[in-house]
ZATOR-899694 format. One line per field, with one value per residue: chain; x, y, z of N, C-alpha, C, CB in turn; residue number from 1. Coordinates in steps of 0.2 Angstrom, whole numbers, plus 2048, in hexadecimal, padded with zeros to 3 digits. Atoms other than C-alpha are relative to their C-alpha. Last residue first. Glycine has a CB too. Example, Ala and Ser with C-alpha at 12.3 -4.5 7.8 and 13.67 -1.06 7.14 Angstrom:
! ZATOR-899694
unit <- c(A / A)
nx <- c(7FC / 804)
ny <- c(7FA / 7FA)
nz <- c(7FF / 800)
cax <- c(844 / 83E)
cay <- c(7FB / 7EA)
caz <- c(824 / 827)
cx <- c(7FC / 804)
cy <- c(805 / 806)
cz <- c(803 / 800)
cbx <- c(802 / 7FB)
cby <- c(802 / 800)
cbz <- c(7F9 / 806)
pos <- c(2 / 1)
! end
This chain:
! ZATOR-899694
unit <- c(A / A / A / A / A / A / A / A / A / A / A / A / A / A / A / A / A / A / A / A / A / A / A / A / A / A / A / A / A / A / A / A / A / A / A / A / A / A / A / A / A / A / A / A / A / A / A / A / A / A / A / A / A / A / A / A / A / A / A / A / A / A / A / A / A / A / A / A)
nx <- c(7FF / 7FA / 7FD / 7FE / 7FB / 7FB / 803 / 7FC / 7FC / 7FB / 7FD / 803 / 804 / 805 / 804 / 803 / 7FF / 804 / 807 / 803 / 805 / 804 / 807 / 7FF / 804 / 807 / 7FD / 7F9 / 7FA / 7FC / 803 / 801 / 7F9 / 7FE / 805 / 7FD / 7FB / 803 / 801 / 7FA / 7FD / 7FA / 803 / 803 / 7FE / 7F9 / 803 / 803 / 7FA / 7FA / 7FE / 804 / 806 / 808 / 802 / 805 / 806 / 804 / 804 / 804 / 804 / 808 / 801 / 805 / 802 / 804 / 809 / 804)
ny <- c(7F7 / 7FE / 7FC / 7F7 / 800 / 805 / 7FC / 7FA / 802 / 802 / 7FB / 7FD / 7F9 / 7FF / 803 / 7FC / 7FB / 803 / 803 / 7FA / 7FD / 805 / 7FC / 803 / 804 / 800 / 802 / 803 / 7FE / 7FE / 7FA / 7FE / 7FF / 7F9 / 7FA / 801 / 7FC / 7FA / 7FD / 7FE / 804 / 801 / 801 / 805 / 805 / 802 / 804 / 808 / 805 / 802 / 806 / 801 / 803 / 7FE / 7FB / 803 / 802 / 7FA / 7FE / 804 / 7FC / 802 / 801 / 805 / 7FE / 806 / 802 / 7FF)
nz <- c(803 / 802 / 807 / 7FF / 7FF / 7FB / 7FD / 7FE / 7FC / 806 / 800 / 807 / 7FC / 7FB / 802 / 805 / 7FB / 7FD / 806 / 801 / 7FA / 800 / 806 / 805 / 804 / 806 / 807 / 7FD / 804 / 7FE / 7FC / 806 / 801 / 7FD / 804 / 808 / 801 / 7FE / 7FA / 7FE / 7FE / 802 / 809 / 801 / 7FF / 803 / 809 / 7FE / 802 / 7FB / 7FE / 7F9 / 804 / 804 / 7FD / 7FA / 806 / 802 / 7F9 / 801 / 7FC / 800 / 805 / 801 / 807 / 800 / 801 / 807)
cax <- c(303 / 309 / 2F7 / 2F4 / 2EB / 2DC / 2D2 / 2DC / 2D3 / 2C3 / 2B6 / 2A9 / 2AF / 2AE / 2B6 / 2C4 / 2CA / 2CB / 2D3 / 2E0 / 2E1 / 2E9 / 2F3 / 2FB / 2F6 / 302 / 30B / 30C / 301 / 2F2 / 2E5 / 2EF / 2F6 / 2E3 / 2DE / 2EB / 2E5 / 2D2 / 2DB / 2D5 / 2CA / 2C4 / 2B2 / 2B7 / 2C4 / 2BC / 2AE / 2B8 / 2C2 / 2B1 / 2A7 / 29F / 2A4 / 2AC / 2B7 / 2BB / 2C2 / 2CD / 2D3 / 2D9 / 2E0 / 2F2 / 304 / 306 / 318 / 31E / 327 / 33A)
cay <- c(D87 / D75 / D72 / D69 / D56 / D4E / D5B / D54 / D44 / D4C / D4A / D3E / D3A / D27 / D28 / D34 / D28 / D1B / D23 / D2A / D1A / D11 / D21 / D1B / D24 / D2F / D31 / D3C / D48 / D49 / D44 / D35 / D30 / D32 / D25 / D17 / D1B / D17 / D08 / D03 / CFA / D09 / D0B / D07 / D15 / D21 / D20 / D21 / D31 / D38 / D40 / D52 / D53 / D63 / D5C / D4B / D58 / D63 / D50 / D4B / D59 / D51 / D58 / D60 / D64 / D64 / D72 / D71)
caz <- c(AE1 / AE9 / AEE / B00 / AFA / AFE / AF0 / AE4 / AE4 / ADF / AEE / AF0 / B04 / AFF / AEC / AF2 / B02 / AF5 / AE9 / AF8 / AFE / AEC / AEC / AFE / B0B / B15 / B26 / B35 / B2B / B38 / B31 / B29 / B3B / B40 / B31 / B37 / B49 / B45 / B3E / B2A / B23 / B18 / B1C / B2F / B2F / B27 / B30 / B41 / B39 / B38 / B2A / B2B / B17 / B1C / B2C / B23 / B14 / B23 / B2B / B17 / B12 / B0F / B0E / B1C / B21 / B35 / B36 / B39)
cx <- c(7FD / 801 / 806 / 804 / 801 / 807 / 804 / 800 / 807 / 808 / 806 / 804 / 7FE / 7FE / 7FB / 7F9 / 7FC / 7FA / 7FC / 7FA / 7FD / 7F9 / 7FA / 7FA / 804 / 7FD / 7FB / 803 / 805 / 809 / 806 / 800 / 7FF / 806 / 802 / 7FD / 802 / 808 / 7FD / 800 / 802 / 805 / 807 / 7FF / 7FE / 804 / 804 / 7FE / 7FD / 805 / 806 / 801 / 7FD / 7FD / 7FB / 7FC / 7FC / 7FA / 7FD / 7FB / 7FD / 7FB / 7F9 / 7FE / 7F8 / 7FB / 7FE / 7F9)
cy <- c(802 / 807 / 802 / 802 / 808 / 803 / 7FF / 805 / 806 / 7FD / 7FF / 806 / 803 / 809 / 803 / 7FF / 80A / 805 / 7FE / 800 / 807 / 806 / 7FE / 803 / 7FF / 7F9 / 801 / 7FB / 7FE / 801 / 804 / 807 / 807 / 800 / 806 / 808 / 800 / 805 / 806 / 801 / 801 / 7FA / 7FE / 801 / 7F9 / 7FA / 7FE / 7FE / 7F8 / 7FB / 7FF / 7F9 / 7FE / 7FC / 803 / 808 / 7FD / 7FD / 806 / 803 / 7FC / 805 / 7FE / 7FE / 7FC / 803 / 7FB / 7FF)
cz <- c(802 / 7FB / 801 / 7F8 / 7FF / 7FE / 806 / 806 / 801 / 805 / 7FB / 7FF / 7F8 / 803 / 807 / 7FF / 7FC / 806 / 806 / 7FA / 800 / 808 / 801 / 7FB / 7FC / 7FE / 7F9 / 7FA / 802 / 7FE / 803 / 801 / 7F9 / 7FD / 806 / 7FD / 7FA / 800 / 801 / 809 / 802 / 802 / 7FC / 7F8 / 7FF / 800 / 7FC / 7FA / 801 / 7FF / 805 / 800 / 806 / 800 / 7FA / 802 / 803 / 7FA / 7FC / 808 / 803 / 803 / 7FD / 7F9 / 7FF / 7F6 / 7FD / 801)
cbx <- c(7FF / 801 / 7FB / 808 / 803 / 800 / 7F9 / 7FD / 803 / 803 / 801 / 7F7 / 807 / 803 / 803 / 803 / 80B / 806 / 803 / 807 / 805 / 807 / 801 / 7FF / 7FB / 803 / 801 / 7FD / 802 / 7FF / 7FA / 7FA / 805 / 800 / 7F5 / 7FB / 804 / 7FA / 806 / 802 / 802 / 803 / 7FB / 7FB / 802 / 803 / 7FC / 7FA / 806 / 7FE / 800 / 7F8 / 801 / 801 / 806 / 805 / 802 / 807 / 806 / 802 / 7FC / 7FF / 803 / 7FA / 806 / 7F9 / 7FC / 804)
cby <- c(802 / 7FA / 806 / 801 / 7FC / 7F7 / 800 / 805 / 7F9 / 808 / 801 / 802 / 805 / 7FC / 7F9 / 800 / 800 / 7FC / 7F8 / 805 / 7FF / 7F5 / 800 / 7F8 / 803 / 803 / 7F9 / 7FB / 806 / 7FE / 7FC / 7FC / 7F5 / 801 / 7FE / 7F7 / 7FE / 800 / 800 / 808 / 7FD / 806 / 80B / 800 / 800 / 804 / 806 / 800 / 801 / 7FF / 7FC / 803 / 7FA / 802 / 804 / 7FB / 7FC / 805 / 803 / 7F8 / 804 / 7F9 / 7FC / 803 / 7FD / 800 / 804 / 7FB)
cbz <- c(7F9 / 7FD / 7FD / 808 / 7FC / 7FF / 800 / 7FB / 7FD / 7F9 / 805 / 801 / 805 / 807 / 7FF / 7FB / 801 / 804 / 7F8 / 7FF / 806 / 802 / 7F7 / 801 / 7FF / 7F7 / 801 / 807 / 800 / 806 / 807 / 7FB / 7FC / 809 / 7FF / 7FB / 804 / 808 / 802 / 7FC / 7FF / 802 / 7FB / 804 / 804 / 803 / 7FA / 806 / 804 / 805 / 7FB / 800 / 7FB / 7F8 / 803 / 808 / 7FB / 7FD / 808 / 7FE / 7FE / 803 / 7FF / 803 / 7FB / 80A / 7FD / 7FB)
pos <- c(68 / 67 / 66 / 65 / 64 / 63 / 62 / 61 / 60 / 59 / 58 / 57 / 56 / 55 / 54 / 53 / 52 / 51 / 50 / 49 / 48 / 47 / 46 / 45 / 44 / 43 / 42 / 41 / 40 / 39 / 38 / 37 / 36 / 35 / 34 / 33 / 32 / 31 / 30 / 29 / 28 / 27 / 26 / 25 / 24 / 23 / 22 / 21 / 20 / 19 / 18 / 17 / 16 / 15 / 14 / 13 / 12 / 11 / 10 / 9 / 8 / 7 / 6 / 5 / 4 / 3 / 2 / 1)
! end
């Protein structure tokens, strides 16, 4: 079965020209913790996805693959 992606968040770093390292430090987080994310192994918490919205200035929609 294929691997499902639910988040954008690697393709939104990649527009706002920030890196998962930023990421990870502006967040507290592991650099692995934020590649997992990047790569759809697991998710963010909502709490992370607000968070995660806030620093890359982007609606919180925009972090997630549309369902239409």
């Amino acid at each position: 079965m294929d691997k499902i992606n639910y988040n954008r968040i690697k393709a939104v770093l990649a527009e706002k020209n920030v890196s998962s390292k930023e990421l990870a430090k502006h967040l507290e987080k592991t650099e692995s913790t934020v590649s997992r994310w990047c790569t759809n192994d697991v998710q963010p918490s909502i709490e992370i996805f607000y968070q995660l919205s806030k620093f890359l200035d982007v609606d919180i929609r925009e972090l997630l693959v549309s369902t239409k």
